[in-house]
DOTOR-889452 format. One record per residue (C-alpha): x, y, z; chain; residue number from 1. Coordinates in pm, 1 decimal, always signed. Layout:
REM DOTOR-889452
<site u="X" v="Y" w="Z" chain="A" n="NUM"/>
...
***
This chain:
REM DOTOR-889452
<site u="+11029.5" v="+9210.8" w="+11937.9" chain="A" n="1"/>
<site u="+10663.4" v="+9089.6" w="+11806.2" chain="A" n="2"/>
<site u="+10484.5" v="+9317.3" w="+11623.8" chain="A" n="3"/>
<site u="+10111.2" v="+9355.7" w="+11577.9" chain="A" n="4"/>
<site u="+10103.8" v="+9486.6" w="+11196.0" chain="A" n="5"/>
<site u="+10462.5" v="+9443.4" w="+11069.7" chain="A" n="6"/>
<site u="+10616.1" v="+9086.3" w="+11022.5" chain="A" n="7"/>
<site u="+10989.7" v="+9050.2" w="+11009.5" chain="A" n="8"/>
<site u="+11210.1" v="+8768.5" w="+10904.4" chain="A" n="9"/>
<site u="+11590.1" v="+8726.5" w="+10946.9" chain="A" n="10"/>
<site u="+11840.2" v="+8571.2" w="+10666.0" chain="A" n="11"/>
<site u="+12198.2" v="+8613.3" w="+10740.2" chain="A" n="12"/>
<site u="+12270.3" v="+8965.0" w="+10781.2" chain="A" n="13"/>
<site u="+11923.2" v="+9073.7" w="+10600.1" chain="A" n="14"/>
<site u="+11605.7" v="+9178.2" w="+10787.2" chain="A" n="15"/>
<site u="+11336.1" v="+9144.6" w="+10565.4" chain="A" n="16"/>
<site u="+11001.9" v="+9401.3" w="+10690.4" chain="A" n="17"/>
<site u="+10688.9" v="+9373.1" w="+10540.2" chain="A" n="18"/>
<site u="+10413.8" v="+9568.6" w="+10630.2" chain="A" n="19"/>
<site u="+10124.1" v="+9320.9" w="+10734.2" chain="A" n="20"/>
<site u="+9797.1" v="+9478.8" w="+10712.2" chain="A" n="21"/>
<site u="+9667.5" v="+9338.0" w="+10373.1" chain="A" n="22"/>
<site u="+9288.9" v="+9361.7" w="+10414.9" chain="A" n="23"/>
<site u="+9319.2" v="+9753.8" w="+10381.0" chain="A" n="24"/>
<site u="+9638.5" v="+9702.5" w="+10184.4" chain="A" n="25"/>
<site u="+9876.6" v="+9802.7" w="+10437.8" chain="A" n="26"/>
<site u="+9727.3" v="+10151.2" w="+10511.7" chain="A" n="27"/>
<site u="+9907.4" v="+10376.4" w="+10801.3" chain="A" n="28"/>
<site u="+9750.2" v="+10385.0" w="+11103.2" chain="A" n="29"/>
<site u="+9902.2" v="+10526.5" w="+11489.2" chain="A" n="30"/>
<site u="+9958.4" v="+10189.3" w="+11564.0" chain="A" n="31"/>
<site u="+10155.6" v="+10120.9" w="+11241.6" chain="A" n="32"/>
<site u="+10352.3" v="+10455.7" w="+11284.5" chain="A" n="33"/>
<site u="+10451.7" v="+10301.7" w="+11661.2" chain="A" n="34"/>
<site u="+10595.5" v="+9983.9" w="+11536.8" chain="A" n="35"/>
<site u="+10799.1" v="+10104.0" w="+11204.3" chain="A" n="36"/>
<site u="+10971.9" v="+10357.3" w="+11494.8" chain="A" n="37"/>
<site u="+10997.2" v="+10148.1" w="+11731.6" chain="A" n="38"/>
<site u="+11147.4" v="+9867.8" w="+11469.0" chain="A" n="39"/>
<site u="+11351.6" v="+10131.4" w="+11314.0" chain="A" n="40"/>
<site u="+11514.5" v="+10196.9" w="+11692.0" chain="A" n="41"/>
<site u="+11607.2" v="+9850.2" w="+11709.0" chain="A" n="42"/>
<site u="+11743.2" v="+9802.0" w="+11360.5" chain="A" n="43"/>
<site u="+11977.6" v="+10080.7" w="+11432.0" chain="A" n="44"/>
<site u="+12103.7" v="+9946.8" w="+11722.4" chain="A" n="45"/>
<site u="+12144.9" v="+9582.4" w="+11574.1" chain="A" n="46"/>
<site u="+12506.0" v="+9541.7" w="+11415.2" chain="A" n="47"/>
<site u="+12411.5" v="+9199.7" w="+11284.5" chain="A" n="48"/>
<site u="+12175.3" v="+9340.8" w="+11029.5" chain="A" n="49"/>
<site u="+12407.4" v="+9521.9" w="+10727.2" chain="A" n="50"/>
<site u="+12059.9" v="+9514.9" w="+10487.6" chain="A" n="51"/>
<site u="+11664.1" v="+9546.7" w="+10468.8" chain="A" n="52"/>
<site u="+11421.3" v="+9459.9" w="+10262.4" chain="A" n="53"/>
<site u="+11108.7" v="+9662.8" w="+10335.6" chain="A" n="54"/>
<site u="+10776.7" v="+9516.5" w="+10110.6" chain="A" n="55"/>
<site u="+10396.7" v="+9488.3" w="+10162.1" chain="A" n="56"/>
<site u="+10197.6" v="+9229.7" w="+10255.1" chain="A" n="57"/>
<site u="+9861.4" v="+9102.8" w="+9980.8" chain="A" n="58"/>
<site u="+9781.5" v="+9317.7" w="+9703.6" chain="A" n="59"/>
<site u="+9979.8" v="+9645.0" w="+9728.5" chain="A" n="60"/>
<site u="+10261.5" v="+9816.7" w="+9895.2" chain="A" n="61"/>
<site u="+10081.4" v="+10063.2" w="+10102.1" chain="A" n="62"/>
<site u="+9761.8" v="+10292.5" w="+10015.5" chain="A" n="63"/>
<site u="+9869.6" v="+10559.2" w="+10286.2" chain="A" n="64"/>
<site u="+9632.2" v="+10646.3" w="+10545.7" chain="A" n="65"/>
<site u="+9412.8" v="+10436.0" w="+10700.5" chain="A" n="66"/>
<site u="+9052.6" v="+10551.6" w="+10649.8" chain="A" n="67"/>
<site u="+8949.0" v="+10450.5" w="+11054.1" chain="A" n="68"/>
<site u="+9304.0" v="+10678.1" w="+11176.2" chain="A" n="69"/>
<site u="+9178.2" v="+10989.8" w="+10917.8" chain="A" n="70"/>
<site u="+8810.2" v="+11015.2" w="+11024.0" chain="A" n="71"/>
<site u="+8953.0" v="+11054.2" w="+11426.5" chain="A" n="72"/>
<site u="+9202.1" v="+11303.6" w="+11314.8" chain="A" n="73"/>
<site u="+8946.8" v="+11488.2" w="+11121.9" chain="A" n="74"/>
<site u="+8790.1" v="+11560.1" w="+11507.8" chain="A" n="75"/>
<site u="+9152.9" v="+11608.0" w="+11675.3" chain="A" n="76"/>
<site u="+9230.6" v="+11961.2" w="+11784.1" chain="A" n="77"/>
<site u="+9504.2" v="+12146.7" w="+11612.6" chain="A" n="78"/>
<site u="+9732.1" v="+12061.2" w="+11962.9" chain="A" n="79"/>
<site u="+9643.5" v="+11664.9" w="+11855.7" chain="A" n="80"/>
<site u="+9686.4" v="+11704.1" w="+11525.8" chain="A" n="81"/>
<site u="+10046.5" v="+11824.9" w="+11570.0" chain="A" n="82"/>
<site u="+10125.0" v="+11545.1" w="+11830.9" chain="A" n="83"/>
<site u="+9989.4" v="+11346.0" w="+11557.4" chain="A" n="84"/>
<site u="+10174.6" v="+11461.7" w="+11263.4" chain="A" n="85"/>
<site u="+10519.3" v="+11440.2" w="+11485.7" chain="A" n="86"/>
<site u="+10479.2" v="+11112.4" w="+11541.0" chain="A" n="87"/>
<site u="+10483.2" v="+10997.1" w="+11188.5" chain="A" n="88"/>
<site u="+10766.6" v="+11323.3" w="+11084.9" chain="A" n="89"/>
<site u="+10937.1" v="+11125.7" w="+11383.4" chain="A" n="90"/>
<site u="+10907.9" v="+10807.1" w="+11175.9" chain="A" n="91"/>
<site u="+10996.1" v="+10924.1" w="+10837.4" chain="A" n="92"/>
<site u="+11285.0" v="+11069.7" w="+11013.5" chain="A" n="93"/>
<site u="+11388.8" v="+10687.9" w="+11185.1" chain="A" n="94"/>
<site u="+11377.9" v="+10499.3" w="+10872.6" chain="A" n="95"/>
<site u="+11589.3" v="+10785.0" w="+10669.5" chain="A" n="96"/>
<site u="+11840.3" v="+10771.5" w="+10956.8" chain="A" n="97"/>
<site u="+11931.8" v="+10398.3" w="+10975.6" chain="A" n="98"/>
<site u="+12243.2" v="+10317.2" w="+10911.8" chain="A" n="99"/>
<site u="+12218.0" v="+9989.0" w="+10730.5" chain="A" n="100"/>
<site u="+12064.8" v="+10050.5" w="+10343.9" chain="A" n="101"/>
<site u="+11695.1" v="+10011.8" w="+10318.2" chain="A" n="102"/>
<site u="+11573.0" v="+9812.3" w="+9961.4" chain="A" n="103"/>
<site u="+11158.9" v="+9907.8" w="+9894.0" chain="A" n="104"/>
<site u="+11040.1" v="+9630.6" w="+9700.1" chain="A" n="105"/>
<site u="+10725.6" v="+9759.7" w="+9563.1" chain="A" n="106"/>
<site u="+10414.0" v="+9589.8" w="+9414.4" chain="A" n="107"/>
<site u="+10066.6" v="+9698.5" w="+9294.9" chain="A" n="108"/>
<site u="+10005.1" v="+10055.2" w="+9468.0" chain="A" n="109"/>
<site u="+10182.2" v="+10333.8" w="+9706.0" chain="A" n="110"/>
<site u="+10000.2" v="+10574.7" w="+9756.4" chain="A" n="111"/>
<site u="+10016.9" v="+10930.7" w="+10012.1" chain="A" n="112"/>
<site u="+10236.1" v="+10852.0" w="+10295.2" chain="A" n="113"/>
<site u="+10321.2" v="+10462.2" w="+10128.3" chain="A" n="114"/>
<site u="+10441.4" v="+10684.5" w="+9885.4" chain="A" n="115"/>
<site u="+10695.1" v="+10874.3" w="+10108.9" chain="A" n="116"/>
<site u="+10800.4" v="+10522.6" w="+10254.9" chain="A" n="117"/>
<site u="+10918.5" v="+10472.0" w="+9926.5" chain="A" n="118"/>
<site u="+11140.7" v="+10803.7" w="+9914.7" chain="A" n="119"/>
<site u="+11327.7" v="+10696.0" w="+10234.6" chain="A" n="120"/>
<site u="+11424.3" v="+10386.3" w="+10087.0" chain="A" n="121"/>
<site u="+11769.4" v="+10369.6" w="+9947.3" chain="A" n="122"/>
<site u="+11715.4" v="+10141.1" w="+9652.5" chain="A" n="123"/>
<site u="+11351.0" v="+10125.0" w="+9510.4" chain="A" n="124"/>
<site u="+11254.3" v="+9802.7" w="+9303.5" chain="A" n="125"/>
<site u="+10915.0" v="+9824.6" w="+9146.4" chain="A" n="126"/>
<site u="+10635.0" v="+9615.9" w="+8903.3" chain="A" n="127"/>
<site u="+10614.6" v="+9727.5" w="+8597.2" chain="A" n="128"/>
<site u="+10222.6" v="+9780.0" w="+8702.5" chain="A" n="129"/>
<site u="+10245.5" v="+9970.9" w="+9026.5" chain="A" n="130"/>
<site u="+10069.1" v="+10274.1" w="+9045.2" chain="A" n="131"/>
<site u="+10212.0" v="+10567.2" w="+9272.0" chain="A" n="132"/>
<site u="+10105.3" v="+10937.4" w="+9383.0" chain="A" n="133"/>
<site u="+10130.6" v="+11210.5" w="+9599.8" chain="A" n="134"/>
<site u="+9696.1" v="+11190.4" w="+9649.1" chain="A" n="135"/>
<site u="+9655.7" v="+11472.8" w="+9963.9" chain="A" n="136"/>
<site u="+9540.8" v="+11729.7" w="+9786.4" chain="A" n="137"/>
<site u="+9269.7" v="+11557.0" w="+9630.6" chain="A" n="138"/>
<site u="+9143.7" v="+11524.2" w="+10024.6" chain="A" n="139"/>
<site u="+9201.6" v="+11863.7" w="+10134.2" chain="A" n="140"/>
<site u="+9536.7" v="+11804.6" w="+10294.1" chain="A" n="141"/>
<site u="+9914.7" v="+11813.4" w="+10257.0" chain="A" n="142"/>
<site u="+10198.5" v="+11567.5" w="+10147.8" chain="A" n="143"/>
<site u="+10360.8" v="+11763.7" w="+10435.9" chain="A" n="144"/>
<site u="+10588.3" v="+11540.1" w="+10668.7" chain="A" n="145"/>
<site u="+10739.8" v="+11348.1" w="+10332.1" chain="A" n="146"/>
<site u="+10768.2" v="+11633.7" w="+10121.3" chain="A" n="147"/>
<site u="+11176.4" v="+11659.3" w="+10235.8" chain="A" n="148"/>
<site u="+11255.7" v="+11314.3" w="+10150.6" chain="A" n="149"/>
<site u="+10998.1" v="+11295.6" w="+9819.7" chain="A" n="150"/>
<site u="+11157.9" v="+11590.8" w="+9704.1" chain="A" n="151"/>
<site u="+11522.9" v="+11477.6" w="+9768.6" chain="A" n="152"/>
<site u="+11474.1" v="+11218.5" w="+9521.4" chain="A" n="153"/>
<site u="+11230.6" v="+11365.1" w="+9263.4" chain="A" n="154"/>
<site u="+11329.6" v="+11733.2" w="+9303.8" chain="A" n="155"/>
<site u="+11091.3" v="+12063.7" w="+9310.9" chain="A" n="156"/>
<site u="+10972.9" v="+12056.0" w="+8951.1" chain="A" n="157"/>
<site u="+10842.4" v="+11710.4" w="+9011.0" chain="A" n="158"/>
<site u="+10687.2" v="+11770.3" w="+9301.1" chain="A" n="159"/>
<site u="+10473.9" v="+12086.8" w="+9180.3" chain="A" n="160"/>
<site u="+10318.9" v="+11828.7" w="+8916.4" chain="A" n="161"/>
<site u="+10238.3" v="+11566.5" w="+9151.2" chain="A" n="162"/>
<site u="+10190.8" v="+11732.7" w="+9473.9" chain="A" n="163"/>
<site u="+9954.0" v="+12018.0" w="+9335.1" chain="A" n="164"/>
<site u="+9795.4" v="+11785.2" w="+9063.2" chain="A" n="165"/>
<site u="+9709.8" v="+11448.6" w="+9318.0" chain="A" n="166"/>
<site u="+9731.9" v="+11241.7" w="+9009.6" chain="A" n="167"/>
<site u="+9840.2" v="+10900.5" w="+9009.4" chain="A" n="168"/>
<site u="+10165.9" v="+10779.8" w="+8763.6" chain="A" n="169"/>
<site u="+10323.4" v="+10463.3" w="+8692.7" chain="A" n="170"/>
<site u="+10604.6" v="+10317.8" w="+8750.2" chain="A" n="171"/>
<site u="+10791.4" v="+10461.5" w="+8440.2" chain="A" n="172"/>
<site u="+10714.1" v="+10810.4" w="+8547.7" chain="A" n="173"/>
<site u="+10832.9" v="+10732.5" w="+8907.2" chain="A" n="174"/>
<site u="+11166.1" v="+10593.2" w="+8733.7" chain="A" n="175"/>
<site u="+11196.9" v="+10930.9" w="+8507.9" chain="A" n="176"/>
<site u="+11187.8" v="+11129.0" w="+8798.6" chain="A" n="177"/>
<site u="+11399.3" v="+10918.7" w="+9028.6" chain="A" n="178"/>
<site u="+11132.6" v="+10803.7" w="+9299.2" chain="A" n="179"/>
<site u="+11260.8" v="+10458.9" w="+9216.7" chain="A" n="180"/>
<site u="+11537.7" v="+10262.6" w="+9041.1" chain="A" n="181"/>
<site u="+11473.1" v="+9959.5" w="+8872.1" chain="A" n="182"/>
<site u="+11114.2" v="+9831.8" w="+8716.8" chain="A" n="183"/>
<site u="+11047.5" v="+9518.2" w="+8629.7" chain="A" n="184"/>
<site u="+10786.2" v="+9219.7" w="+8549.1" chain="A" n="185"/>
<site u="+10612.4" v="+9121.7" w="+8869.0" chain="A" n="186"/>
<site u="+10749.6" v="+8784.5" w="+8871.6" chain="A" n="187"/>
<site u="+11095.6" v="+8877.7" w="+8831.0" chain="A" n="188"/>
<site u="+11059.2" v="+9179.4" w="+9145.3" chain="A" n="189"/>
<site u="+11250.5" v="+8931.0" w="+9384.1" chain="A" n="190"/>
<site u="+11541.8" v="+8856.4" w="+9195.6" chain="A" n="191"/>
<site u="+11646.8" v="+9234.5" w="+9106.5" chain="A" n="192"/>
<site u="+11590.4" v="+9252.1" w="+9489.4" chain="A" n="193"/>
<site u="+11793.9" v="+9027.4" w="+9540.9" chain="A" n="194"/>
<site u="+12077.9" v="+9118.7" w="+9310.7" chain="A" n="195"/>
<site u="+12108.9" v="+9428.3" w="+9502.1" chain="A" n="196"/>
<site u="+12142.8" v="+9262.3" w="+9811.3" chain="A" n="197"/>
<site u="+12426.3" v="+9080.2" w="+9708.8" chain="A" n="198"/>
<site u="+12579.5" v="+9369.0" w="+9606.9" chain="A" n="199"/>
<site u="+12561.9" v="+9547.6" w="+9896.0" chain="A" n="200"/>
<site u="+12644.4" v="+9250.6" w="+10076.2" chain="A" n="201"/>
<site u="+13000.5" v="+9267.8" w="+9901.7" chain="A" n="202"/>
<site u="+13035.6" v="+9624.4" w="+10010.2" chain="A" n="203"/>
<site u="+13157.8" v="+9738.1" w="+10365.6" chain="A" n="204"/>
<site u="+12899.6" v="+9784.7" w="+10573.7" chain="A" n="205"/>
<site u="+13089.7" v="+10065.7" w="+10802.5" chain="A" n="206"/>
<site u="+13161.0" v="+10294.5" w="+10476.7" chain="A" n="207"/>
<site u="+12773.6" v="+10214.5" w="+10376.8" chain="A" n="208"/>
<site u="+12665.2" v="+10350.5" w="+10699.9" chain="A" n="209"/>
<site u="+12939.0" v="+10709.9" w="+10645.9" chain="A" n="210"/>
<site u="+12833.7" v="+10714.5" w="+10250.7" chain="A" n="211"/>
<site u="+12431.6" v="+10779.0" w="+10383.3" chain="A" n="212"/>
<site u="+12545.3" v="+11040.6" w="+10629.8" chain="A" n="213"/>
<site u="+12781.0" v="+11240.0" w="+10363.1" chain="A" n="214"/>
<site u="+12482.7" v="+11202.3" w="+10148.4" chain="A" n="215"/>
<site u="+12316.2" v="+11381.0" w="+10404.2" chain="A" n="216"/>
<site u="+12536.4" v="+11648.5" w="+10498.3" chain="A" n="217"/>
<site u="+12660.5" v="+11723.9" w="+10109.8" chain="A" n="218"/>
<site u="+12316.0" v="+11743.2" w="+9938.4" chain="A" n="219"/>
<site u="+12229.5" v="+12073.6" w="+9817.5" chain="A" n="220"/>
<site u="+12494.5" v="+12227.9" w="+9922.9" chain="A" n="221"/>
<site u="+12794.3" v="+12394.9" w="+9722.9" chain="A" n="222"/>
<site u="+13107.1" v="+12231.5" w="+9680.7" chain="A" n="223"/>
<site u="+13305.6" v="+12450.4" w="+9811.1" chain="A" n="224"/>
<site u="+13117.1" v="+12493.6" w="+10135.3" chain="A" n="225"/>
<site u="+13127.4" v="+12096.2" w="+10181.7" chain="A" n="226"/>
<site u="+13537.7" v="+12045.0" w="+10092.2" chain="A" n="227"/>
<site u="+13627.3" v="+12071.3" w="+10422.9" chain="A" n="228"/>
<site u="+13360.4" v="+11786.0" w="+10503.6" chain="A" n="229"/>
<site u="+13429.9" v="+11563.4" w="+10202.3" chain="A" n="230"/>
<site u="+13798.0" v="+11580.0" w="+10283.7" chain="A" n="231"/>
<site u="+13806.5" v="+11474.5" w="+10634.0" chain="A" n="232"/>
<site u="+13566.9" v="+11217.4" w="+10536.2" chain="A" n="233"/>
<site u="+13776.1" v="+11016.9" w="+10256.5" chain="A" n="234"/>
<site u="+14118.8" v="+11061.8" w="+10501.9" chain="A" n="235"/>
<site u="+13919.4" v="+10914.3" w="+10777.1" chain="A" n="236"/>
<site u="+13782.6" v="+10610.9" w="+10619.9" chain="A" n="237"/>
<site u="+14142.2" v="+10548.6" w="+10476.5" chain="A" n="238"/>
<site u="+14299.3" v="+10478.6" w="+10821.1" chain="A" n="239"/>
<site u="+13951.1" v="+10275.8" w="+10954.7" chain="A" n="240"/>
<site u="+14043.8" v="+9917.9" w="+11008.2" chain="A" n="241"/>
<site u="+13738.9" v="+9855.9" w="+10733.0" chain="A" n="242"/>
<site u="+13918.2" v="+10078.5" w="+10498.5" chain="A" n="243"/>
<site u="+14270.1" v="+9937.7" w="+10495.4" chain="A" n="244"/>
<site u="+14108.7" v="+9566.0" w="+10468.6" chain="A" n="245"/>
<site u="+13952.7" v="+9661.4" w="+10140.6" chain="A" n="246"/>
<site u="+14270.6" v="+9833.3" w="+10001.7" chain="A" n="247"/>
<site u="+14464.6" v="+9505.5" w="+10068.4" chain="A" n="248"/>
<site u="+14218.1" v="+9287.9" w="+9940.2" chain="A" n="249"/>
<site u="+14183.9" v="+9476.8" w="+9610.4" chain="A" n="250"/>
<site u="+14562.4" v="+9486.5" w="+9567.8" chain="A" n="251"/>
<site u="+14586.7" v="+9100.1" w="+9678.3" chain="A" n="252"/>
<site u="+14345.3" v="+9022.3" w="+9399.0" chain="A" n="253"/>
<site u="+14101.4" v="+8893.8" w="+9702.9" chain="A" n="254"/>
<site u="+13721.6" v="+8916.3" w="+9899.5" chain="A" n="255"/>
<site u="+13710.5" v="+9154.4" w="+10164.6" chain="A" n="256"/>
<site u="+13638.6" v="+8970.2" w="+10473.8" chain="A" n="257"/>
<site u="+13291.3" v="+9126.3" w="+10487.9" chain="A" n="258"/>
<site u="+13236.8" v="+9029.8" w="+10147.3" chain="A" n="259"/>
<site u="+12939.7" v="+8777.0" w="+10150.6" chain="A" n="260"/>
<site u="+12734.6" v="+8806.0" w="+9841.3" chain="A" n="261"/>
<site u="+12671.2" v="+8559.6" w="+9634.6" chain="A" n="262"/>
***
């Protein structure tokens, strides 16, 4: 499918995404929100892709909303504004749901709802100089449809800092608090990308796909509520075809066959 503002490139089993609206540094618009669904749809549906690599395109990551797409909204009526609004919680909600991991490979700023594109990623690799934050209130408004997968990874204490304060933080901070995983020097961003693609290349891409759904359904809730889930789960995946290759091939001392990192 061609795409007006995203550009995608296949390697292999990796689709690499990059958001491709660099002279207002890859800010959200409608339009934008359209095409990461409507790529999301597809991804899910493609069983050739087992990884992505989602980045930005010139300068930064993404700033959030687009300046043009706010100043129409700020006329909308509150019946557009929620048609609006579920468009993009629709979005969030595609990208968290794909069953293939997602890698954010993050450089210079994310800002607002580039922010939350961050949180649904799986794996987060970051420059040591990005800049992040949570920026609505500053504006008036809310950090409303990524506040469940922002605070999934940063937690409720976090998010009363950021979300109430608007500041911005570096990429340290956004490590502390779990928002992403590895930071490094800017010219050294694509090889820890790529070092986790390998290793989830040499995992199975079947048990990937369950281990993001028990994630899912076992978050936040108490262990003994989820037991029932957890077990089923593990006695399942024993008797998959996927599950009794690996078991062979770790007692044979060999690759899986869907081993193909390098």
């Amino acid at each position: 499918m061609a795409y007006t503002f995203l550009q995608t490139r296949r390697d292999g089993p990796v689709e690499y995404l990059t958001l491709n609206r660099p002279d207002v540094r890859n800010a959200f618009n409608d339009h934008v929100v359209q095409e990461l669904t409507q790529w999301a749809d597809a991804i899910t549906r493609d069983r050739a892709v087992r990884a992505v690599v989602l980045a930005g395109a010139g300068k930064a990551f993404c700033a959030g909303a687009d300046l043009t797409w706010m100043a129409r909204t700020a006329s909308y009526t509150r019946e557009e504004n929620v048609r609006d609004a579920s468009a993009m919680a629709q979005m969030y909600a595609a990208l968290d749901h794909l069953p293939v991991p997602m890698v954010g490979r993050v450089h210079g700023g994310a800002f607002g709802g580039g922010a939350g594109l961050v949180a649904v990623c799986d794996v987060v690799v970051t420059e040591e100089r990005a800049l992040f934050g949570f920026t609505e209130v500053k504006l008036g408004i809310l950090p409303a449809t990524i506040a469940p997968y922002v605070m999934r990874k940063i937690g409720a204490s976090a998010a009363r800092e950021l979300f109430l304060t608007g500041t911005r933080f570096d990429a340290a901070l956004a490590k502390e608090i779990g928002l992403v995983h590895a930071v490094v020097a800017a010219d050294r961003l694509d090889e820890r990308v790529h070092q986790y693609i390998q290793e989830l290349l040499s995992a199975a891409p079947e048990a990937i796909a369950a281990a993001k759904e028990l994630i899912r359904q076992v978050w936040g809730r108490p262990a003994a509520e989820t037991m029932g889930l957890t077990v089923d789960a593990i006695a399942t995946r024993r008797t998959t075809p996927e599950g009794q290759e690996g078991m062979r091939a770790f007692l044979e001392r060999r690759k899986a066959t869907w081993n193909v990192g390098r």
